[in-house]
N, C-alpha and C positions, 0 to 999 in steps of 0.2 A: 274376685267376684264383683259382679255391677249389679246394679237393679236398676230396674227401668219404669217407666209410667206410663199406663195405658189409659186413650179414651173411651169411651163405653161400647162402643164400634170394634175394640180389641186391639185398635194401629197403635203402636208406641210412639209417644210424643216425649219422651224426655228420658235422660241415662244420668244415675249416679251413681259415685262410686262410694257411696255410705247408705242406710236407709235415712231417711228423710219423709217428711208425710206426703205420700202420693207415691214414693216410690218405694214401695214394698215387696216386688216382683222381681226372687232373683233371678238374674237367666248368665248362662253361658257367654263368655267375653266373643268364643267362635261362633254363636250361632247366626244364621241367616237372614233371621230377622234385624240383629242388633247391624249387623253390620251391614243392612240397608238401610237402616235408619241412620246412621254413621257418614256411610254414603251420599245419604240423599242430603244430610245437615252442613255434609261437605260441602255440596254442589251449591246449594243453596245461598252457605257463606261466601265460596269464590265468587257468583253470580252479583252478591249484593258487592261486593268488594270491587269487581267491574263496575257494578253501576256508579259508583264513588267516581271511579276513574274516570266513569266518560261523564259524569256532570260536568267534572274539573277541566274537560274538553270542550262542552259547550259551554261551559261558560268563557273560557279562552275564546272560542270561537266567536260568542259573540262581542265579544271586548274587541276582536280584531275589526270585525262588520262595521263596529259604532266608531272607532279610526278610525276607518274610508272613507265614513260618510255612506255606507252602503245601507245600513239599518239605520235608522233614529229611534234615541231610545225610547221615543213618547208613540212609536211606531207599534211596543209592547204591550199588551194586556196589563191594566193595572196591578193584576197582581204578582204577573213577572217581574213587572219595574218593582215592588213590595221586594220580591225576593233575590234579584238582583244587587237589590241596594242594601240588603243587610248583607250577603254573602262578600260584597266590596266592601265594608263597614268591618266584617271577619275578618277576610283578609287582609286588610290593612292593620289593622290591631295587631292580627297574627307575623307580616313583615318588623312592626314596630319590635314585637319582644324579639323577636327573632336578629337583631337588630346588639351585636356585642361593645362595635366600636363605638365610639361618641364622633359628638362631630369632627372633632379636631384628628379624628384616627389613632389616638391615645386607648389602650384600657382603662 
């Protein structure tokens, strides 16, 4: 059995599989409702999970621009250059631990 939580409207905004406060509504694991809202939670997750993916493309893409000489980075909106330079500041940290051999290529 699940229980699920609804807004005042009656749409189901959330499913658990214990009661919990807010979700005191048990319903049917087959019913049609649950399993639009399942659905829809689905789509929703793969969508935002693409959106990850093609950040990580523009941003690739513009690291390539700024090589060429095709974009300059001062060419950005200040707060692209803001966000830019932390996600370069991430990934670089994130290369660092990522990072097993030392210099010498010893463990």
């Amino acid at each position: 059995m699940v229980y699920i939580k609804r807004e005042n409207d009656g749409e189901v905004t959330g499913v658990s599989t214990r009661p919990e406060p807010g979700f005191v509504e048990e319903a049917d694991e087959r019913s049609g409702e649950l399993t639009a809202f399942l659905s829809s939670s689905r789509n929703s997750a793969e969508l935002a999970q693409s959106d990850l993916e093609f950040v990580r493309v523009l941003d690739d893409l513009l690291e390539v621009l700024m090589a060429k000489g095709l974009l300059a980075f001062t060419d950005l909106p200040e707060e692209a250059q803001s966000k830019l330079l932390k996600r370069s500041a991430l990934r670089a940290r994130n290369r660092e631990a990522l990072n097993l051999l030392d210099d010498q290529g010893l463990i």
